[in-house]
N, C-alpha and C positions, 0 to 999 in steps of 0.2 A: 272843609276839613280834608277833603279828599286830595283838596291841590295839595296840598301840605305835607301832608304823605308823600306823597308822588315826589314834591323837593326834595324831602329829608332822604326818600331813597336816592332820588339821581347823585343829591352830596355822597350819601354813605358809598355808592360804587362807584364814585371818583375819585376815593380815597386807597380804595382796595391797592394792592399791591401788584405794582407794575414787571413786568416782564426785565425789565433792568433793576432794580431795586435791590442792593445790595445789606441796606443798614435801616434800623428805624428803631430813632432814641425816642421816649417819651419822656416829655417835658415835665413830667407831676403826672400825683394822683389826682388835682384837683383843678388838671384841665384838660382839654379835648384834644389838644395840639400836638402835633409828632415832629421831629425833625426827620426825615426822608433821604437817606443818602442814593443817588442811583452812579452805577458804570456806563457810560457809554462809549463804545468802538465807533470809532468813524467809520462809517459804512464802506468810504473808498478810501480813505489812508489808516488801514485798516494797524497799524503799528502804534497808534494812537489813542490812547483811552484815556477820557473823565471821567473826574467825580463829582457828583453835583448834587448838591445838601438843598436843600430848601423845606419849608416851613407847612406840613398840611394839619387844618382844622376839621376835624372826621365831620362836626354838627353844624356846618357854616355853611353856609352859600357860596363864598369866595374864602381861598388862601391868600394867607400873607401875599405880598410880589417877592418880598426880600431873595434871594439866593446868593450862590458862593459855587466857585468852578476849579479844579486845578486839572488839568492836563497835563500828559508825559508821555513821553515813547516807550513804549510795551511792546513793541516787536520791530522787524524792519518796515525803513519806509523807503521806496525805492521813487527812482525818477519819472515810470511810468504810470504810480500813483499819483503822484504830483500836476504831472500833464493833463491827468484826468479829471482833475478840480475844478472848480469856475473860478477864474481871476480876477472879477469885476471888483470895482472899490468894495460894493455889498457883500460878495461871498456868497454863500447858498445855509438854509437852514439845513442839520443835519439831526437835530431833535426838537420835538417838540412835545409838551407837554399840557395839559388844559390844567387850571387850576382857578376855574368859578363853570357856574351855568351861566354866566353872564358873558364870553365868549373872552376870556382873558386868559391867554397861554404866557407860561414861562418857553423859550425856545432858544436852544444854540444854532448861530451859527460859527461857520467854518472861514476865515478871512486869510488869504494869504498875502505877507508881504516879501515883494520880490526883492526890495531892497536890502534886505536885514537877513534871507532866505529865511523868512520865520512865518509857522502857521499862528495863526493868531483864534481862539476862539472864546465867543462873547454870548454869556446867558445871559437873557435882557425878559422883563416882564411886556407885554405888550397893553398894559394898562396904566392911566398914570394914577401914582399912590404918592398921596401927602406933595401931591408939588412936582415929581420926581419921576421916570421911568428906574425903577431900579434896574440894576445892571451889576456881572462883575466878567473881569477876563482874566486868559491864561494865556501861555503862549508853548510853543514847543519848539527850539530853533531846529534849523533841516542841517547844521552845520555837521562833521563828521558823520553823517545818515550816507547811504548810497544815493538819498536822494543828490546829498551835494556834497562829493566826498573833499575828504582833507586835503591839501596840494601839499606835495612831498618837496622840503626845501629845493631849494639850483644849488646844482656844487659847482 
């Protein structure tokens, strides 16, 4: 009985309300489930902020994996933000979130592609659900930014 407890709390303050957490729709009266909007600023491209929805069950052991991302430019993004990034195919995680006691995070990372000058970021669960790694992305192009400014036509 005791362990029990002990679960139901670690759930219930896994649920609590995170430091980014901007929205929390409840899905019914007659269920436990919240949908969880949160903002996140990239830490070093700091003109960049998400939004990322995902699924928490206050009484459960484990959340949904499902999630959803949209990213935008919300301030300047300059060239020496950009340089400060990791380039590697991977990217770097720039949030992350737990969502079971079973060691399963939802986590963004941050992907740049040089070809396209576009940041690219990708919420992905790190557990597989129904077959699947759920996953979604966004992207935010660096075109017209400082980072990679317009080229003024040749006369």
């Amino acid at each position: 009985m005791k362990k029990l407890i002990t679960i139901l709390l670690l759930s219930l303050s896994m649920s609590a309300c995170s430091d980014n957490e901007v929205g929390d729709v409840s899905l019914g009266v007659f269920t436990t489930k919240d949908i969880k909007l949160d903002a996140l600023q990239d830490p070093i491209v700091t003109g960049v902020t998400c939004h990322i929805s995902s699924i928490e069950a206050n009484l459960d052991l484990s959340d949904p994996s499902d999630s959803s991302i949209a990213c935008r430019q919300t301030g300047e993004i300059t060239a020496e933000m950009i340089n400060q990034i990791d380039k590697s195919d991977s990217g770097e995680v720039v949030f992350k979130k737990s969502k079971s006691i079973f060691f399963k995070n939802m986590k963004v990372r941050r992907i740049f592609d040089p070809q396209s000058q576009t940041l690219m970021y990708l919420s992905y669960s790190t557990k597989e659900t129904s077959g699947s790694y759920k996953h979604s992305l966004s992207t935010v192009p660096l075109w017209g930014t400082a980072a990679f400014p317009k080229q003024l036509p040749a006369n």
